[in-house]
N, C-alpha and C positions, 0 to 999 in steps of 0.2 A: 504494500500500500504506500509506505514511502518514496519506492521510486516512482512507484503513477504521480503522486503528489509532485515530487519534482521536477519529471520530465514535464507534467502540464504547466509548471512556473517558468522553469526553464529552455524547454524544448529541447532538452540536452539527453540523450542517447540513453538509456539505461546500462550499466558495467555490472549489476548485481552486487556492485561495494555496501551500499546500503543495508541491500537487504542479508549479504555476509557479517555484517555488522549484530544486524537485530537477532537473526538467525544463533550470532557465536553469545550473545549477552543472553538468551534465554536461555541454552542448551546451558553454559558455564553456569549459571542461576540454580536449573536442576539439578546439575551434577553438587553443585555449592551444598543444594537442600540436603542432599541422600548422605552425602558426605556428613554433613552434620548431625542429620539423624542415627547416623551409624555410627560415630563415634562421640556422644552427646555424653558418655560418662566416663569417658578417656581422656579425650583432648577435647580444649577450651580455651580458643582465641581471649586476651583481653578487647574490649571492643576498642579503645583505640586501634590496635594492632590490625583489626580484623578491617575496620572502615579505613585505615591506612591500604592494604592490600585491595582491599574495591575500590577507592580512588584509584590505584596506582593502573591496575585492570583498564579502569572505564578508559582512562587518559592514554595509554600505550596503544588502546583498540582503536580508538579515534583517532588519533593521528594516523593508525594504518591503515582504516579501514574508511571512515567517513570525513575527516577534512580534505583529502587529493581530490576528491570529485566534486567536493562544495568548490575548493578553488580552483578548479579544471575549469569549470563553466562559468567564475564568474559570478559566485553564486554573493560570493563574504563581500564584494563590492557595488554590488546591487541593491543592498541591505543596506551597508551602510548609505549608502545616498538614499535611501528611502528614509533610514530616521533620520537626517542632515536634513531632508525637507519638510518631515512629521515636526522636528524640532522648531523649524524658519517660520512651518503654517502655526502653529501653539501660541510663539511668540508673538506673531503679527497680529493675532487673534486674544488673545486676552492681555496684552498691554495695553491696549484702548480702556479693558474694563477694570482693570486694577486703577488704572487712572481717574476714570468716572466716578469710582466708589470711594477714591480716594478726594476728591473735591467736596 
């Protein structure tokens, strides 16, 4: 569903990076669960330690699997000029009324 979503923003090809992404985050999730429940009276992460290991997971995936395709198309420069303008219209837009409330 992510790469429909993004090829309809982007028009940009599908590579299945996405959906290898979403695909390896579930599969590693279940294997994470079984793990756990199988060894629930043996071993036992501190959860600093443990949420350290799932940042470190999420951020190695993504950079290999989901930021090359965002930046291949063009995707992270798009964006930003679209909040650059969300920002410009906000401004332009309630400066008038902070002014008026403020008289």
């Amino acid at each position: 569903m992510h790469e429909l979503f993004f090829y309809y923003v982007t028009r940009a090809r599908p590579t299945g990076e996405m959906m290898c992404f979403f695909v390896l985050q579930g599969v590693c999730l279940a294997i994470e669960l079984e793990v756990k429940k199988a060894l629930a009276h043996r071993v036992r992460f501190h959860p600093l330690v443990s949420g350290l290991l799932t940042l470190v997971f999420l951020i190695v995936t993504t950079d290999w699997l989901l930021f090359p395709h965002i930046i291949r198309t063009g995707a992270d420069a798009k964006s930003l000029e679209e909040c650059a303008s969300m920002v410009d219209f906000v401004k332009a837009n309630i400066s008038p009324l902070y002014y008026w409330q403020k008289s």
